[in-house]
PDB file of N, CA, C and O in Angstrom:
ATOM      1  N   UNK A   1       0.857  -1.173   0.000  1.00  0.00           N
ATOM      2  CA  UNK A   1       0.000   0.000   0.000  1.00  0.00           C
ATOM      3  C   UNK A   1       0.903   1.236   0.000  1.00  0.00           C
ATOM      4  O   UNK A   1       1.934   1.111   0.661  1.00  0.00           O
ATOM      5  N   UNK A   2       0.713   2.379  -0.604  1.00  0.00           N
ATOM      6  CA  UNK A   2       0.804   3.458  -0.722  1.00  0.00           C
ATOM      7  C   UNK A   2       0.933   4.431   0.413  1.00  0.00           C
ATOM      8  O   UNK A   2       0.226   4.649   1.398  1.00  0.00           O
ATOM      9  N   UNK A   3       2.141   4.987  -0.064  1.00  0.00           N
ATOM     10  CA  UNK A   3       1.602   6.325   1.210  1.00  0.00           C
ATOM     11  C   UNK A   3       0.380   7.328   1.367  1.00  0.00           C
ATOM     12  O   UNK A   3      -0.047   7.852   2.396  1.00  0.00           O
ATOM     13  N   UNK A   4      -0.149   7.469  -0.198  1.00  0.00           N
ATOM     14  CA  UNK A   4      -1.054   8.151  -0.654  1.00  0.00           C
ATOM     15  C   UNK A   4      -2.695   7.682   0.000  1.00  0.00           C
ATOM     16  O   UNK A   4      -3.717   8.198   0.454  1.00  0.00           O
ATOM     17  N   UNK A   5      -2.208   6.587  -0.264  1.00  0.00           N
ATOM     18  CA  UNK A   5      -3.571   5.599  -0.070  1.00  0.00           C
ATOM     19  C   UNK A   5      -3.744   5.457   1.790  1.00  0.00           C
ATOM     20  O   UNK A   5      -4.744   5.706   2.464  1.00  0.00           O
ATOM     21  N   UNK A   6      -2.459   5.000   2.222  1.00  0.00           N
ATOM     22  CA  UNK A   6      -3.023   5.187   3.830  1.00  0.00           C
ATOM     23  C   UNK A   6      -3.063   6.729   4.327  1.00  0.00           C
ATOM     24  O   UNK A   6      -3.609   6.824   5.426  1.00  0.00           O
ATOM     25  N   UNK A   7      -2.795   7.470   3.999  1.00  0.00           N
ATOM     26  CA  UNK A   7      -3.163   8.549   4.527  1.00  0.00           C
ATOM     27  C   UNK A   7      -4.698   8.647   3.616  1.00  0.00           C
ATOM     28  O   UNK A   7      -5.619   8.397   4.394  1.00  0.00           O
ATOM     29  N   UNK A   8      -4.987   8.814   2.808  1.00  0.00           N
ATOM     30  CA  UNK A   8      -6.416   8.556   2.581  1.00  0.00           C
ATOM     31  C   UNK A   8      -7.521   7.871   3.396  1.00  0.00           C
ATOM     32  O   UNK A   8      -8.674   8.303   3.400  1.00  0.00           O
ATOM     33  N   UNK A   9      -7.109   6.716   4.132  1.00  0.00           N
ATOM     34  CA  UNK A   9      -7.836   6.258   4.708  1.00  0.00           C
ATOM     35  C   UNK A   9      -7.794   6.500   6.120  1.00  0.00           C
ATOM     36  O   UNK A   9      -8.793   6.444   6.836  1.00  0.00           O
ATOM     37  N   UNK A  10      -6.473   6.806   6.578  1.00  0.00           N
ATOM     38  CA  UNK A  10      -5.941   7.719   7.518  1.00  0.00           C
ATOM     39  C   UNK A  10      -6.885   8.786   7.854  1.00  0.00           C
ATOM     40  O   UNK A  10      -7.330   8.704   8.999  1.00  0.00           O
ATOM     41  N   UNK A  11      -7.224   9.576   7.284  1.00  0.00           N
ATOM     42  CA  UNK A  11      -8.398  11.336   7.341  1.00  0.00           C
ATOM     43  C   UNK A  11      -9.664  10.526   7.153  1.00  0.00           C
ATOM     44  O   UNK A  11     -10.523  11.319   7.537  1.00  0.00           O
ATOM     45  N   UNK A  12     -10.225   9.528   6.827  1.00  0.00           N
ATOM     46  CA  UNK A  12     -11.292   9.154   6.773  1.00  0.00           C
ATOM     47  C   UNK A  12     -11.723   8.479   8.085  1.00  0.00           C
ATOM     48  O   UNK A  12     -12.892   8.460   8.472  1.00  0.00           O
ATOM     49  N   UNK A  13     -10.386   7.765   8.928  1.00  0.00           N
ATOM     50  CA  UNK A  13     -10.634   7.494   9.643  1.00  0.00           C
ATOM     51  C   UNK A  13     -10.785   8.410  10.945  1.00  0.00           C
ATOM     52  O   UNK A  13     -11.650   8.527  11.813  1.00  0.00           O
ATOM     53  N   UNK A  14      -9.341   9.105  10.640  1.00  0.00           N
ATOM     54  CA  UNK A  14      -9.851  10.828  11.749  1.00  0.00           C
ATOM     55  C   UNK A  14     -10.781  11.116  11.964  1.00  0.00           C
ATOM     56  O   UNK A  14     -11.197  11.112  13.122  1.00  0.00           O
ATOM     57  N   UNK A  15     -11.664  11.570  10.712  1.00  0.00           N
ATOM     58  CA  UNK A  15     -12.799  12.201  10.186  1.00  0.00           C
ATOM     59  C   UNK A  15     -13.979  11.786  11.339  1.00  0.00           C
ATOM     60  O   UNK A  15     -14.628  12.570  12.032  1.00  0.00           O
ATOM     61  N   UNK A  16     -14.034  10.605  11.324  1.00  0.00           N
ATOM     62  CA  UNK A  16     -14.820   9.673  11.482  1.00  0.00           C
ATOM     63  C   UNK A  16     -14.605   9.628  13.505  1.00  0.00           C
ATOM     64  O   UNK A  16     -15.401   9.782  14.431  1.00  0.00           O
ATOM     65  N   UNK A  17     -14.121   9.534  13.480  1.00  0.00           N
ATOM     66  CA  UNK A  17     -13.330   9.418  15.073  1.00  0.00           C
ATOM     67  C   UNK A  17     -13.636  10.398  15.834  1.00  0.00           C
ATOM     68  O   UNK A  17     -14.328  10.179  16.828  1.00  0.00           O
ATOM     69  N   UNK A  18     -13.160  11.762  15.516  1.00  0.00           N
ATOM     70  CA  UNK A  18     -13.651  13.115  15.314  1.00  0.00           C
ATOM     71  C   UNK A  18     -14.652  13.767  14.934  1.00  0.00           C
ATOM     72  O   UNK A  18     -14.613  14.997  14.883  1.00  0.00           O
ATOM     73  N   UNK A  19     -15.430  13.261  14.692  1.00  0.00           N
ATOM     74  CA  UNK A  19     -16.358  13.661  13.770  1.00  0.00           C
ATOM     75  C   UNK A  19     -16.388  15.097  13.268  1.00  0.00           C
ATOM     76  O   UNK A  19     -16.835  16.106  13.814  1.00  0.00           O
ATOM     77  N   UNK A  20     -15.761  14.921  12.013  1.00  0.00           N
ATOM     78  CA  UNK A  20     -15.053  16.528  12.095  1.00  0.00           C
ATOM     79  C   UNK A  20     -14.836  16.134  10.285  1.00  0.00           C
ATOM     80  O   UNK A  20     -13.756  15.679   9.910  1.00  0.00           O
ATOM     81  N   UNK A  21     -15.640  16.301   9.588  1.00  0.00           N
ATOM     82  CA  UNK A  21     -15.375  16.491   8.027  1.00  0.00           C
ATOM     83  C   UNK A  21     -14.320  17.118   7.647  1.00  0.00           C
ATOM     84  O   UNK A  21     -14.017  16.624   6.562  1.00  0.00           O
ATOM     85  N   UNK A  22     -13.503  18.016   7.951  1.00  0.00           N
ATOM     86  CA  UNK A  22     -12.470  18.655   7.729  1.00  0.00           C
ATOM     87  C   UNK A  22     -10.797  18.604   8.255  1.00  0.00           C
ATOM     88  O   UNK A  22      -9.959  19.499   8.143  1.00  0.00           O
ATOM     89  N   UNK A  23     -10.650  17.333   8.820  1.00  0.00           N
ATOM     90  CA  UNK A  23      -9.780  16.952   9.686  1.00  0.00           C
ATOM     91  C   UNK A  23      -8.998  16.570   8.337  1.00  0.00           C
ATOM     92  O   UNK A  23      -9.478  15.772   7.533  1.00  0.00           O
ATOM     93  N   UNK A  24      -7.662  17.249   8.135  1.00  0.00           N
ATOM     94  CA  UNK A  24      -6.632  16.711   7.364  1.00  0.00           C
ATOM     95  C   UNK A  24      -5.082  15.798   7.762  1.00  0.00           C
ATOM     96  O   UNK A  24      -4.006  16.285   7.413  1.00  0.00           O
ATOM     97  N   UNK A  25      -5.118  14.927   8.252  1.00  0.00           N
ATOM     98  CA  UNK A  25      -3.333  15.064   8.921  1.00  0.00           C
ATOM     99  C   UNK A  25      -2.577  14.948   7.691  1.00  0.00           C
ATOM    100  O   UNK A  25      -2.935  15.108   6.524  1.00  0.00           O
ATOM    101  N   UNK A  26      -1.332  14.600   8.251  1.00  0.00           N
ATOM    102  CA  UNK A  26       0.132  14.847   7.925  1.00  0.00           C
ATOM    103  C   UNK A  26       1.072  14.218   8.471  1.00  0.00           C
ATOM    104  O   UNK A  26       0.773  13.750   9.569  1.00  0.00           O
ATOM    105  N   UNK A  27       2.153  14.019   8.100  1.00  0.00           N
ATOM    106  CA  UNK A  27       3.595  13.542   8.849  1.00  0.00           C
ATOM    107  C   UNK A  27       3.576  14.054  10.010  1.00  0.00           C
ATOM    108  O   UNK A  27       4.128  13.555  10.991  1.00  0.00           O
ATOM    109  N   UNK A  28       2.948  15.079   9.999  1.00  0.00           N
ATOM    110  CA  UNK A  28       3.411  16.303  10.847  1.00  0.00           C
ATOM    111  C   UNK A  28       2.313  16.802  12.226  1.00  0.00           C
ATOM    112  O   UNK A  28       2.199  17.685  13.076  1.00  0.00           O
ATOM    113  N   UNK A  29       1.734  15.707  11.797  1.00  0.00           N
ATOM    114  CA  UNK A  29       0.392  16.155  12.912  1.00  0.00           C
ATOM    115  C   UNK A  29       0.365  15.353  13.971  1.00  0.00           C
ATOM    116  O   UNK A  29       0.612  14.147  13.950  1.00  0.00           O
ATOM    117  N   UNK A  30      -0.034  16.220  15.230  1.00  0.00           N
ATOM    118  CA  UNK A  30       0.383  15.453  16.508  1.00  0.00           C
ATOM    119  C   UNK A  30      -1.184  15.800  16.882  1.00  0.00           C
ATOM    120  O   UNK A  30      -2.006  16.390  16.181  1.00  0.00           O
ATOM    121  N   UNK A  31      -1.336  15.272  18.150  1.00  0.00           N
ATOM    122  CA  UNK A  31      -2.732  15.208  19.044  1.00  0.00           C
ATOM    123  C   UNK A  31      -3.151  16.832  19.721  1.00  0.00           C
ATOM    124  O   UNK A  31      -4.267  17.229  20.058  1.00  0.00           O
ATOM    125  N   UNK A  32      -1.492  17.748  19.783  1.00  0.00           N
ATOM    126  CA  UNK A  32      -2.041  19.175  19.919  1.00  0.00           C
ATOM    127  C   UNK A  32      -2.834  19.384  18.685  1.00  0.00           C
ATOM    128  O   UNK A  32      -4.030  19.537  18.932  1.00  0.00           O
ATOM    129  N   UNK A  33      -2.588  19.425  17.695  1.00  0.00           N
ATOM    130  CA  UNK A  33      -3.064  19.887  16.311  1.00  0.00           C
ATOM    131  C   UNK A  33      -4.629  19.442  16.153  1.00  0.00           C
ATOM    132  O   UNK A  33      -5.372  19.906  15.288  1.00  0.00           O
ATOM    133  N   UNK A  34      -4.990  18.518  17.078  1.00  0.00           N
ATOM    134  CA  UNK A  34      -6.466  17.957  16.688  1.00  0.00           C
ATOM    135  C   UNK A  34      -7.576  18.561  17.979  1.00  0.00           C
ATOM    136  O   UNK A  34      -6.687  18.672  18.824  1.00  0.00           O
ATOM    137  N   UNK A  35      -8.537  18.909  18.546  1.00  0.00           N
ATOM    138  CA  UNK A  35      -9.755  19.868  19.256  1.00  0.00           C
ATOM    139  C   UNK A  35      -9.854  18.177  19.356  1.00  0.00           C
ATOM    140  O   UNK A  35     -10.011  17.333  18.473  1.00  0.00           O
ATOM    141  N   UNK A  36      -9.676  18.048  20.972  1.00  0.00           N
ATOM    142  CA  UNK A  36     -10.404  16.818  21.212  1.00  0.00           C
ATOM    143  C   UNK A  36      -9.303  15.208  21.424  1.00  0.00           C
ATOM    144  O   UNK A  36      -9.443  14.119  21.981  1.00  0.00           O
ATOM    145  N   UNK A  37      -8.392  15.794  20.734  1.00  0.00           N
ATOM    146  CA  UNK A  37      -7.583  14.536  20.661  1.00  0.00           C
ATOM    147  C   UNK A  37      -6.929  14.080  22.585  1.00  0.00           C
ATOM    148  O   UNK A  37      -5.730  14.177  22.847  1.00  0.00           O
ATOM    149  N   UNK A  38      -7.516  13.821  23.196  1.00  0.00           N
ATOM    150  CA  UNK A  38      -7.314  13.423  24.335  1.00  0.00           C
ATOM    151  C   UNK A  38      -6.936  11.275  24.478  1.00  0.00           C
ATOM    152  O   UNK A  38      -7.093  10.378  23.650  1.00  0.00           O
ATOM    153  N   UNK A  39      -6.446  11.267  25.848  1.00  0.00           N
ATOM    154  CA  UNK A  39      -6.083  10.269  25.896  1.00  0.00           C
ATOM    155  C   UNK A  39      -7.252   8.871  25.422  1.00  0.00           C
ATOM    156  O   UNK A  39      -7.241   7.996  24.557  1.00  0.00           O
ATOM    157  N   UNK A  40      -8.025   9.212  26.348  1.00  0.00           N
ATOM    158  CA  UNK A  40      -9.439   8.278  25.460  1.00  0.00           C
ATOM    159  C   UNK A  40     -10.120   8.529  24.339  1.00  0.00           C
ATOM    160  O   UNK A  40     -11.137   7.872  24.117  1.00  0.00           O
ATOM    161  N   UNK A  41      -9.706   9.479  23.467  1.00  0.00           N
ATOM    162  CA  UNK A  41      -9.881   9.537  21.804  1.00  0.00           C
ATOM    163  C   UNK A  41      -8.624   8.995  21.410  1.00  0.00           C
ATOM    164  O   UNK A  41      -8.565   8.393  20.338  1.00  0.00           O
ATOM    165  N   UNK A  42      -7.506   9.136  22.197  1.00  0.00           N
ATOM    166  CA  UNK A  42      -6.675   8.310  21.534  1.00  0.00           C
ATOM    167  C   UNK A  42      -6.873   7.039  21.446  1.00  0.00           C
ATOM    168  O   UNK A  42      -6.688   6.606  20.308  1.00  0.00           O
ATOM    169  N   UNK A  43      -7.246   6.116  22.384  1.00  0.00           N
ATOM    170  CA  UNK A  43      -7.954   4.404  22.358  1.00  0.00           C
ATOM    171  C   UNK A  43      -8.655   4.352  21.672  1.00  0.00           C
ATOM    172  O   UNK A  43      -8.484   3.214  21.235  1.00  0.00           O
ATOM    173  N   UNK A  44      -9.408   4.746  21.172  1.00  0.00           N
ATOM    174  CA  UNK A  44     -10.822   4.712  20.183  1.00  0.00           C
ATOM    175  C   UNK A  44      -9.513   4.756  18.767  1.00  0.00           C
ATOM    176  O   UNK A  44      -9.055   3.790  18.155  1.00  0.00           O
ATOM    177  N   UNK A  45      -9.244   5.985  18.620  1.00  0.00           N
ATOM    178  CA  UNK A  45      -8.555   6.343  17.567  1.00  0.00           C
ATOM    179  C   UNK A  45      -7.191   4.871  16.539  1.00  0.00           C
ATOM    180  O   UNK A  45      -7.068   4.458  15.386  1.00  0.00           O
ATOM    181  N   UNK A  46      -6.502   4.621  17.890  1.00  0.00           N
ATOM    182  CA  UNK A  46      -5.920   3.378  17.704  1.00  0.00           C
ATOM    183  C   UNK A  46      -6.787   2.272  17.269  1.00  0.00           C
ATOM    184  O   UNK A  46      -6.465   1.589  16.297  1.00  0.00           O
ATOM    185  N   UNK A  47      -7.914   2.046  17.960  1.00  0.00           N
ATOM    186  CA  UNK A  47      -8.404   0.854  18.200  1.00  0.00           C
ATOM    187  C   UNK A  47      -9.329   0.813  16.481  1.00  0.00           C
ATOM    188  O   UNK A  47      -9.726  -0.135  15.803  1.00  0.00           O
ATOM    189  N   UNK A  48      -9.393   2.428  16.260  1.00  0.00           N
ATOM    190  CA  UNK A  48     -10.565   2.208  15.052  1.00  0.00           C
ATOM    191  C   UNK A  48      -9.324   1.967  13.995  1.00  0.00           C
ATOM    192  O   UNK A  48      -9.581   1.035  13.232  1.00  0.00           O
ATOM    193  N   UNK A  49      -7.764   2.712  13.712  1.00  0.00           N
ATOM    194  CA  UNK A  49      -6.864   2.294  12.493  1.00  0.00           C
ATOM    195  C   UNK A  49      -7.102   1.094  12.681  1.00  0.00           C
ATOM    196  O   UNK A  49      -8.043   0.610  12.053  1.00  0.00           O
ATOM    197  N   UNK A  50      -6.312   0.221  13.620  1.00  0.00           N
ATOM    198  CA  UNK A  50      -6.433  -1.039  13.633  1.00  0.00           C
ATOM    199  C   UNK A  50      -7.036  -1.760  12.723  1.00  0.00           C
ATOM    200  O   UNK A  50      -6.496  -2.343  11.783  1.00  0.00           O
ATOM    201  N   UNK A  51      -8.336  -1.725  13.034  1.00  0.00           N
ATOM    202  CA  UNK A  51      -9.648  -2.200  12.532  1.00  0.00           C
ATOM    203  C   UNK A  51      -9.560  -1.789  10.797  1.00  0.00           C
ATOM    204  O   UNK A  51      -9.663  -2.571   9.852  1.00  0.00           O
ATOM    205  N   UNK A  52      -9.377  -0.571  10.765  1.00  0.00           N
ATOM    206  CA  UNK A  52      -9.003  -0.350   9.284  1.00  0.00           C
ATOM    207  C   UNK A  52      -8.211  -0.712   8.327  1.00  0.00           C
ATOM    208  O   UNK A  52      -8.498  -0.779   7.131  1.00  0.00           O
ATOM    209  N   UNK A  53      -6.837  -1.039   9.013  1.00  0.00           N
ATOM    210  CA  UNK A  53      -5.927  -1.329   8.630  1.00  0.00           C
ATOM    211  C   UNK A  53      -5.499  -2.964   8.835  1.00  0.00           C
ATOM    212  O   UNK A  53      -4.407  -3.523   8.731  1.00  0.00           O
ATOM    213  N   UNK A  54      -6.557  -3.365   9.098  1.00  0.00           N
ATOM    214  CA  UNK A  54      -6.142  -4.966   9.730  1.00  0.00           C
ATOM    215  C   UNK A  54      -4.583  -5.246  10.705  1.00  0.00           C
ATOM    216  O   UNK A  54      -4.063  -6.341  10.920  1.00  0.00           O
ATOM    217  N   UNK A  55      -4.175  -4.112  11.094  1.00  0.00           N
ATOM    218  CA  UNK A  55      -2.743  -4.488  12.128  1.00  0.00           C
ATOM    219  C   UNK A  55      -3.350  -3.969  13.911  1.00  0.00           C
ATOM    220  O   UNK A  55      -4.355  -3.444  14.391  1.00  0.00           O
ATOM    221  N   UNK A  56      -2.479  -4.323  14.237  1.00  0.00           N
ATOM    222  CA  UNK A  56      -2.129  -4.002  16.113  1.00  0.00           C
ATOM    223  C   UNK A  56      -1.148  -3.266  16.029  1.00  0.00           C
ATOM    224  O   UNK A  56      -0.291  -3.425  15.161  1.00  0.00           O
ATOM    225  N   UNK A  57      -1.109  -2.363  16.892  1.00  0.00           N
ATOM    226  CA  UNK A  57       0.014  -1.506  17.528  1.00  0.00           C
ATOM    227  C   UNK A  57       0.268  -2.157  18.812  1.00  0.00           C
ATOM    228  O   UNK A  57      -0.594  -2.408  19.655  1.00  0.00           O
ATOM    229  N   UNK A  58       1.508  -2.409  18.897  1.00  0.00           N
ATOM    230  CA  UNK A  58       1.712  -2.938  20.820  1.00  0.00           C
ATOM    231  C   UNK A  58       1.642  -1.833  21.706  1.00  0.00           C
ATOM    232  O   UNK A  58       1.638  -0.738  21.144  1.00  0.00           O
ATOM    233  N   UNK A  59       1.583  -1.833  23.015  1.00  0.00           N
ATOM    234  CA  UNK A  59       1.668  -1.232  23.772  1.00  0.00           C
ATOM    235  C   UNK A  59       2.688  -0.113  23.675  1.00  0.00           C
ATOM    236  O   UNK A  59       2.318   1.059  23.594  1.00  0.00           O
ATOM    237  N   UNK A  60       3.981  -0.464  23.682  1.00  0.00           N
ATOM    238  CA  UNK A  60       5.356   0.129  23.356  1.00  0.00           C
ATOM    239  C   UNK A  60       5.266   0.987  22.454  1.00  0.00           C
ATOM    240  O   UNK A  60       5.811   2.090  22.502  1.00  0.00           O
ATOM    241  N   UNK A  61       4.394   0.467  21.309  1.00  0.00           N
ATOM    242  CA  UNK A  61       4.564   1.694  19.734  1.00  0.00           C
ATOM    243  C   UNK A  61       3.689   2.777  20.122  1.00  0.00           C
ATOM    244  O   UNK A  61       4.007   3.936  19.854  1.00  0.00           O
ATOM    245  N   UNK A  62       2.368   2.441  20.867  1.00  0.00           N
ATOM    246  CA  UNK A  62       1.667   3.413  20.774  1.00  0.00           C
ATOM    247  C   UNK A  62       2.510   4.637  22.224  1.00  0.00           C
ATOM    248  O   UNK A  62       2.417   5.862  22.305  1.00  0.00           O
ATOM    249  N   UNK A  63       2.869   4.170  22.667  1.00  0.00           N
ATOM    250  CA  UNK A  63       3.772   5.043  23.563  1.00  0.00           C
ATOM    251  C   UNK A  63       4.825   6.468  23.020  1.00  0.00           C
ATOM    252  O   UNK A  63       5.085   7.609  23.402  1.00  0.00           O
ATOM    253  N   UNK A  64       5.136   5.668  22.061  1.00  0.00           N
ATOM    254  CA  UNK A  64       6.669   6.246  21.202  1.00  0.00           C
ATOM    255  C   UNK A  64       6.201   7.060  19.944  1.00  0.00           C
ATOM    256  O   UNK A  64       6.866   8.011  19.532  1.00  0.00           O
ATOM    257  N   UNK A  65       4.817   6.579  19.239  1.00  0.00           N
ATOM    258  CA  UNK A  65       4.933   7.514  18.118  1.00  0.00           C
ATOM    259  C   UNK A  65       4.432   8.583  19.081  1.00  0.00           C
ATOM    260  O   UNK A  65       3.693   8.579  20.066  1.00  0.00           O
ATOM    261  N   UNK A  66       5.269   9.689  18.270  1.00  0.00           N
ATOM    262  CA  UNK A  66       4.799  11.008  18.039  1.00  0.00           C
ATOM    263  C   UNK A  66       4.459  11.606  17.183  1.00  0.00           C
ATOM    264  O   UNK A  66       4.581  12.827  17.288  1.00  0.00           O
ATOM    265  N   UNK A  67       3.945  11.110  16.085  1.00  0.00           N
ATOM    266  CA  UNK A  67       3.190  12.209  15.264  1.00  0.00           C
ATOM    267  C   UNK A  67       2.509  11.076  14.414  1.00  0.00           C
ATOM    268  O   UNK A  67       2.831   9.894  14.532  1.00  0.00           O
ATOM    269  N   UNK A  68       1.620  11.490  13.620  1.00  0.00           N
ATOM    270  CA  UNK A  68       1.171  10.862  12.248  1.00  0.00           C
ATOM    271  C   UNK A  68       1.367  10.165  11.765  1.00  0.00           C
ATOM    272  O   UNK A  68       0.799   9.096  11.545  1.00  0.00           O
ATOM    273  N   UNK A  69       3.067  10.996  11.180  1.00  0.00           N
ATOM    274  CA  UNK A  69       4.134  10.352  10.497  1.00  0.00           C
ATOM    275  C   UNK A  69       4.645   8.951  10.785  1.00  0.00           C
ATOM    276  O   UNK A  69       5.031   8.115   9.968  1.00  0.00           O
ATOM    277  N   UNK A  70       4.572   8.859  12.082  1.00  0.00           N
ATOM    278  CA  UNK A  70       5.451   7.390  12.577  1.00  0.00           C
ATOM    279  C   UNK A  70       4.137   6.630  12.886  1.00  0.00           C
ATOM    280  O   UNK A  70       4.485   5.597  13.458  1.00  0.00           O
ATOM    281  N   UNK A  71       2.866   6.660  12.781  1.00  0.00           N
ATOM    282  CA  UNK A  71       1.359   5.642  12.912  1.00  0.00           C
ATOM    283  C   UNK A  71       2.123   5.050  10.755  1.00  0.00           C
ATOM    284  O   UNK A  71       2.533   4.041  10.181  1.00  0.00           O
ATOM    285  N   UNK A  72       1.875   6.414  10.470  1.00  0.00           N
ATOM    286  CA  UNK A  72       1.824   5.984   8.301  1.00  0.00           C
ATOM    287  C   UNK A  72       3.082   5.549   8.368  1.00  0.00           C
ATOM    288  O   UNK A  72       3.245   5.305   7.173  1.00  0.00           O
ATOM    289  N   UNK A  73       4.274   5.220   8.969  1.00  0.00           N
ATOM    290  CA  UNK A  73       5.546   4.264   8.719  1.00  0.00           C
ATOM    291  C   UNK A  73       4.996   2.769   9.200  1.00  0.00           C
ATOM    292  O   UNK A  73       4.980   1.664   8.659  1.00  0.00           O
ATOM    293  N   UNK A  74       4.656   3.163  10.186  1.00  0.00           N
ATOM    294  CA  UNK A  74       4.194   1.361  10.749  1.00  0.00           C
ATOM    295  C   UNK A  74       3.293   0.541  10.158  1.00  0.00           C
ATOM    296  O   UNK A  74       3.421  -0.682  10.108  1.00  0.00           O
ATOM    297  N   UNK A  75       1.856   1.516   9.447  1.00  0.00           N
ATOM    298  CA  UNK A  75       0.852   1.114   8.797  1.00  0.00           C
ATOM    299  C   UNK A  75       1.562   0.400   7.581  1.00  0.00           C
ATOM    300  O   UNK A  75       1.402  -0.789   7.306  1.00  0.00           O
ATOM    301  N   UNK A  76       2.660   1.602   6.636  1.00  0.00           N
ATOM    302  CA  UNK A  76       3.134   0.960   5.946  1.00  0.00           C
ATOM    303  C   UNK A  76       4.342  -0.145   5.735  1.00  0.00           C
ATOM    304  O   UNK A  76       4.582  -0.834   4.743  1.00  0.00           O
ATOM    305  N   UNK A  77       4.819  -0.100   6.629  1.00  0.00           N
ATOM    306  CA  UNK A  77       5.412  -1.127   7.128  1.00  0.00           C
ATOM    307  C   UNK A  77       4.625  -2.890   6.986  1.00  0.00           C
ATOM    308  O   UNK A  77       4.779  -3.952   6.382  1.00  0.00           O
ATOM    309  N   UNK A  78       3.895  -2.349   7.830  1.00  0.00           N
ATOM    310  CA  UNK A  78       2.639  -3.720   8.682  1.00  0.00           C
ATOM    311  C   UNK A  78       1.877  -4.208   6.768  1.00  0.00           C
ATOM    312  O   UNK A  78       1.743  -5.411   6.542  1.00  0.00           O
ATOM    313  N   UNK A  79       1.560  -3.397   5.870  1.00  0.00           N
ATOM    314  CA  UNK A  79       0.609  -3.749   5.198  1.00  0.00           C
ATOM    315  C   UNK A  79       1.562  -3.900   3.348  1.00  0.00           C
ATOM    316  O   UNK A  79       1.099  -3.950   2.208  1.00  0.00           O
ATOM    317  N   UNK A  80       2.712  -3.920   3.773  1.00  0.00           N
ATOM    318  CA  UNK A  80       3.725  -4.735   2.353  1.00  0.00           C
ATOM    319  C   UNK A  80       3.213  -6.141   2.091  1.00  0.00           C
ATOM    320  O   UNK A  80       3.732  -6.834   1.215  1.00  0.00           O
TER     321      UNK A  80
END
């Protein structure tokens, strides 16, 4: 898969999470950047890529990324 393509599904899934039609990320986008992005939107948030993406994040990863950027390395990583 594409970088193009998981970030596509990436904002759809934001979108959706958020409920927020206009939610764009980026490499570059962290949980300040999002109205709402709190620790229990973050569980939901994980728990819904997941689901999208057919992978798990361990405990450890979801600790360490910091931004966007490093969820769309792992996604693409996980989905070669």
């Amino acid at each position: 898969m594409n970088r193009d393509e998981i970030y596509r599904r990436l904002n759809d899934v934001f979108r959706d999470v958020f409920g927020d039609g206009g939610i764009s990320v980026n490499d570059h986008t962290t949980a300040a950047d999002i109205d709402g992005w709190d620790s229990l939107r973050h569980i939901t948030l994980l728990a819904a890529i997941e689901d999208e993406f057919d992978i798990e994040f361990s405990m450890g990863l979801t600790v360490r990324m910091k931004n966007v950027g490093e969820m769309a390395d792992f996604i693409e990583e996980e989905t070669r």
